[in-house]
C-alpha positions as CSV (number, residue, x, y, z in Angstrom):
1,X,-9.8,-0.2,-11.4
2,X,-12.5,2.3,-11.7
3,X,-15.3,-0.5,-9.8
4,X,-12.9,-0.4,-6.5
5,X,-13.4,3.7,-6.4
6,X,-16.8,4.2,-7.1
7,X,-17.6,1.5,-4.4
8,X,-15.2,3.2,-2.1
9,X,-17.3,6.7,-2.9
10,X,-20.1,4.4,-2.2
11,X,-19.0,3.4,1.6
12,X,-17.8,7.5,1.9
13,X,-21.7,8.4,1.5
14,X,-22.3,5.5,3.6
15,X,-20.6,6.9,6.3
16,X,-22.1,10.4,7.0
17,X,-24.7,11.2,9.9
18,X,-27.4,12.1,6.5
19,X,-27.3,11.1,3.5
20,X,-29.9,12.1,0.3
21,X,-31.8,9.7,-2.1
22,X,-34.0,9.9,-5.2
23,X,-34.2,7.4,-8.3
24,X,-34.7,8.2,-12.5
25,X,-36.0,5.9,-14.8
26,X,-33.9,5.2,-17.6
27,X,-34.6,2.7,-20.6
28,X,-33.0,-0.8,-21.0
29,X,-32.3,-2.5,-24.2
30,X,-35.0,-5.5,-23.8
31,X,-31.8,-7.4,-26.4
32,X,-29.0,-7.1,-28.9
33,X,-30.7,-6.1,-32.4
34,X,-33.8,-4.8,-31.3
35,X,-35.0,-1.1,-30.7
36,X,-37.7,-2.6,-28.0
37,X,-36.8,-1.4,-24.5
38,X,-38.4,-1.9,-20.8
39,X,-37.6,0.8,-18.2
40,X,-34.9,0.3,-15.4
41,X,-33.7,2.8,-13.0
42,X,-30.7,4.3,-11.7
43,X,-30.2,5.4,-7.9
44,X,-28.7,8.2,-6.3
45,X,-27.5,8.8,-3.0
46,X,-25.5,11.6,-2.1
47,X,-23.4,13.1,0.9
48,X,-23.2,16.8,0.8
49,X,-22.0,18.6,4.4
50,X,-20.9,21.8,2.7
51,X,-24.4,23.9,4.0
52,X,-23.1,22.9,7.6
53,X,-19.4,23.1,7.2
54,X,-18.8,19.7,7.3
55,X,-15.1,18.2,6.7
56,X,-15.9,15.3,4.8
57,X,-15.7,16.3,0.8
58,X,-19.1,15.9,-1.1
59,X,-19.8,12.7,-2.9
60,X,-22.6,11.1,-5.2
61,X,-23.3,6.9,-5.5
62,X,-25.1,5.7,-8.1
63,X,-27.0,2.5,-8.4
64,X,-28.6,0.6,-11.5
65,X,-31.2,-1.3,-11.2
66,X,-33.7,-3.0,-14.0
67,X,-36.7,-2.0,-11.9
68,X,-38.2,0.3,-9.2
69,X,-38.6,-2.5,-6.4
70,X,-37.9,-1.3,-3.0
71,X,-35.7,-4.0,-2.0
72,X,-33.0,-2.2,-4.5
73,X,-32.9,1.1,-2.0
74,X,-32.9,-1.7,1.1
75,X,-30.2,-3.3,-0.1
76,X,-27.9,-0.7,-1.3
77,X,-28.1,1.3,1.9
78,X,-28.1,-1.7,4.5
79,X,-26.9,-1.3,7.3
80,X,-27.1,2.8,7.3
81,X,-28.7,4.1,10.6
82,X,-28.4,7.6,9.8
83,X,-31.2,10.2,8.3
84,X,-32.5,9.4,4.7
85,X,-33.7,12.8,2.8
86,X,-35.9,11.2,0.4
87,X,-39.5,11.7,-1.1
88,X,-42.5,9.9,-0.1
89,X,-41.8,7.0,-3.0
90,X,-43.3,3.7,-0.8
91,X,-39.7,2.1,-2.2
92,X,-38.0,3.8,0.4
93,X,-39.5,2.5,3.2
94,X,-37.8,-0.2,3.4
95,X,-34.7,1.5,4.6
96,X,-36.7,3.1,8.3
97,X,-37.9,1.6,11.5
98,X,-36.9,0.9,14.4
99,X,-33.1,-0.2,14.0
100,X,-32.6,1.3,10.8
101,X,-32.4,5.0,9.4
102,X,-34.5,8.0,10.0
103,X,-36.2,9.9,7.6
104,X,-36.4,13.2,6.2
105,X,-39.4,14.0,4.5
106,X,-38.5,16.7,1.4
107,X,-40.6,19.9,1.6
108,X,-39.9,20.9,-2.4
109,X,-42.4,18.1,-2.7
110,X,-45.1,19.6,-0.5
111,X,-44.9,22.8,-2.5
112,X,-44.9,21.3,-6.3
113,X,-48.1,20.1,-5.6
114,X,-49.3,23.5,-4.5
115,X,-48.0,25.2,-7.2
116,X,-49.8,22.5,-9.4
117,X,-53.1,23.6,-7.8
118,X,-52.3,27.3,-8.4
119,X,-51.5,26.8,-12.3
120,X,-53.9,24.1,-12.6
121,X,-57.2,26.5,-10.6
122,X,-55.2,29.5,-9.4
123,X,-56.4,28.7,-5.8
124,X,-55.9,31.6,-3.2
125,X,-55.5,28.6,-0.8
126,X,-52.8,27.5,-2.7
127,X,-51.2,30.7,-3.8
128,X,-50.9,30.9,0.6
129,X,-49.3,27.5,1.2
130,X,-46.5,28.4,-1.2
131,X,-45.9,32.1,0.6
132,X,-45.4,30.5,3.8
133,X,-43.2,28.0,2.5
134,X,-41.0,30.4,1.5
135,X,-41.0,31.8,4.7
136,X,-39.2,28.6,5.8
137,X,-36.9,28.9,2.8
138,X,-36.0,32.5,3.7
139,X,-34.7,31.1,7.2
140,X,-32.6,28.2,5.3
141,X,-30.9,30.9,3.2
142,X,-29.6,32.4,6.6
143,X,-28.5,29.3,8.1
144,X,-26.5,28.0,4.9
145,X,-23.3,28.0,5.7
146,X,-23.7,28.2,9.7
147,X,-22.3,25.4,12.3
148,X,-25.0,23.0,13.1
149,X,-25.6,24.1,16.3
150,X,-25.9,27.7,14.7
151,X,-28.1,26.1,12.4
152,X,-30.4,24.3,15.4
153,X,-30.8,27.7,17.5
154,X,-32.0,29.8,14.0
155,X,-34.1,27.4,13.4
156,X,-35.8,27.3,16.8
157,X,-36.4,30.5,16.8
158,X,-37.6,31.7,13.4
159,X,-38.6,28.5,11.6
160,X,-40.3,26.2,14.1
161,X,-42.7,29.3,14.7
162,X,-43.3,29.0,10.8
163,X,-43.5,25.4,10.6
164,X,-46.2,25.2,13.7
165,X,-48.3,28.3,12.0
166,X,-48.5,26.4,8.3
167,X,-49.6,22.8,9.6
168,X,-52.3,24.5,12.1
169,X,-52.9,26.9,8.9
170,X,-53.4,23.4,6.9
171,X,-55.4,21.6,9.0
172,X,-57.9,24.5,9.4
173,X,-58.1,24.4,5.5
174,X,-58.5,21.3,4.6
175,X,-62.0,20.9,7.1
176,X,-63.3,23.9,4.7
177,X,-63.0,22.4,1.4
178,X,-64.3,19.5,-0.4
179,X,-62.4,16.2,0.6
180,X,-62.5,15.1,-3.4
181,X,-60.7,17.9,-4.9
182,X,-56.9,18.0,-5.9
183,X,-56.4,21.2,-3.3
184,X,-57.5,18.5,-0.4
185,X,-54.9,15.7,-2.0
186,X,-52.7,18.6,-1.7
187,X,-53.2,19.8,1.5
188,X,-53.2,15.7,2.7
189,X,-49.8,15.5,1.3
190,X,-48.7,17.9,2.8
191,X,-50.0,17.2,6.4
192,X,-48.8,13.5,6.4
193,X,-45.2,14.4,4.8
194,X,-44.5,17.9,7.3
195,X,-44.0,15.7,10.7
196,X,-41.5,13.5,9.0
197,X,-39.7,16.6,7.2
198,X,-39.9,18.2,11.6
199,X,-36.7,16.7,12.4
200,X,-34.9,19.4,10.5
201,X,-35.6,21.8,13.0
202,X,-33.7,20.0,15.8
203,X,-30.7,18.8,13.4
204,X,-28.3,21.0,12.8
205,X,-27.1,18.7,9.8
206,X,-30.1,18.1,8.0
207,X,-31.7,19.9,4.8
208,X,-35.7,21.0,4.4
209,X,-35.5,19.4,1.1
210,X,-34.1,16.8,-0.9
211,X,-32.9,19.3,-3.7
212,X,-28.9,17.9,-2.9
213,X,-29.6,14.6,-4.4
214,X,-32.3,16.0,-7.2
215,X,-29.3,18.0,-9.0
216,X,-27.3,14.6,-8.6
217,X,-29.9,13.6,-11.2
218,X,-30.1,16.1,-13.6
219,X,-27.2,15.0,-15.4
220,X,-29.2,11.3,-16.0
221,X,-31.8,13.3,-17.4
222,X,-29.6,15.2,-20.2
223,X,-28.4,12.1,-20.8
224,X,-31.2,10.2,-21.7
225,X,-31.8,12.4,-24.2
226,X,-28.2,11.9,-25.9
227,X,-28.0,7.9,-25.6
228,X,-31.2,6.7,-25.5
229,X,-30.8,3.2,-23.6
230,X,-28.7,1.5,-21.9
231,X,-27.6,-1.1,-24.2
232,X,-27.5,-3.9,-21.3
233,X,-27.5,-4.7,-17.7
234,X,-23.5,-4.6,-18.0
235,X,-23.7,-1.3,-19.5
236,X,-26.2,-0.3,-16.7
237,X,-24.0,-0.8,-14.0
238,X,-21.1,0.9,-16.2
239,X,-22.9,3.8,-16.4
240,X,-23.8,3.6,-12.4
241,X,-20.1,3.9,-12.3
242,X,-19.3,6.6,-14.7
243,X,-21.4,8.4,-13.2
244,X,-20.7,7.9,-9.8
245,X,-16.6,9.4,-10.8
246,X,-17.9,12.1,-12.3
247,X,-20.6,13.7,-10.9
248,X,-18.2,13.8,-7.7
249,X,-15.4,14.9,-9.3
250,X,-17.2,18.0,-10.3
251,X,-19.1,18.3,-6.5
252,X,-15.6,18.6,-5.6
253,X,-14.7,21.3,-8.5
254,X,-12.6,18.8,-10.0
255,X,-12.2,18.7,-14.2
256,X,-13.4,15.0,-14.6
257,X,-11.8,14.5,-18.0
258,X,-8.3,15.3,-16.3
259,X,-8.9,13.7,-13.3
260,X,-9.8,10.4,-15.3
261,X,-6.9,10.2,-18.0
């Protein structure tokens, strides 16, 4: 009974014009009797239109898998052609080209690694990149809540501006430094992820950052610390499941435990 319905919650995310994907590790019992374990993964992939009004009610998919291969991702979302808001992970991409989805680079990634080089050397250079990120950010907490096309013209004018100034900023940064130090990894990051993370500017439905599907896996990572392992690839999959009800349940402001008995 409960399979059916988190598959159907599967094809729902399926459906939308962008969905959002990130993976966890979690650890599988290796077998019965035995403490040893390997590491497996669950997926998440999320559809969340409420920052653009959208009418279709938010949802979350999970996925177990017993490793991080790419063809997992490539399999789950065959078939999707619309944007991917993911991380740089190379599993992903599988799922873009020509044909297939777009992608959405997040921009939460760019900045961590800044703000790693500011606690790690407190780097002025760094201590910049993460001011004029917020600048983006500051734009986003305007258009929350706006009609795409709302969304779109805001963006034109007040982040694109922002955008253009920080990758010129970057470039002009990274010929002044030393190519071996973390601040240039940094900066390189940055510079190959920000054209792929553009297309926000011009969609109206899309998200700077992949934050939607990183709460989605917050709950995975409480849990961990409560059950330990999965205790097989049956209970894996179960869990893929349980999750999968309730995590939408409560997107939706629904009390899971009534909604299930």
């Amino acid at each position: 009974m409960l399979e059916p319905l988190a598959e159907h919650i599967g094809k729902l995310v399926r459906a939308g014009p962008a969905l959002f994907a990130d993976d966890t590790p979690v650890k599988l019992q290796v077998r019965a009797n035995t403490t040893k374990t390997k590491t497996a993964r669950l997926w998440s992939y999320t559809r969340d239109e409420r920052p653009w009004c959208g009418a279709a009610p938010p949802c979350a998919w999970y996925q177990f898998s017993i490793d991080r291969k790419g063809e997992h991702p490539a399999n789950h979302l065959a078939g999707y052609t619309g944007t991917v808001h993911a991380d740089g992970f190379a599993g992903f991409n599988g799922l873009f080209g020509k044909g297939k989805a777009d992608e959405q680079a997040c921009m939460v990634h760019v900045r961590r690694k800044f703000v790693d080089e500011v606690e790690r050397t407190g780097s002025a250079i760094a201590q910049q990149a993460i001011k004029q990120i917020a600048q983006l950010y500051a734009v986003e907490k305007e258009a929350r809540g706006k009609a795409p096309e709302e969304r779109v013209a805001l963006r034109q004018a007040k982040a694109k501006p922002l955008f253009d100034e920080l990758e010129f900023w970057l470039q002009a940064q990274l010929r002044k430094i030393s190519g071996k130090t973390k601040l240039a990894e940094a900066i390189r990051y940055a510079l190959n992820r920000m054209p792929k993370a553009r297309g926000y500017l011009s969609d109206g439905q899309l998200e700077l950052d992949n934050n939607i599907c990183e709460r989605s896996i917050r709950p995975i990572a409480l849990g961990r610390k409560n059950y330990l392992f999965m205790g097989s690839i049956g209970g894996g999959k179960a869990a893929a499941i349980a999750y999968t009800l309730i995590e939408t349940a409560k997107m939706n402001d629904v009390d899971p435990e009534a909604w299930l008995t």
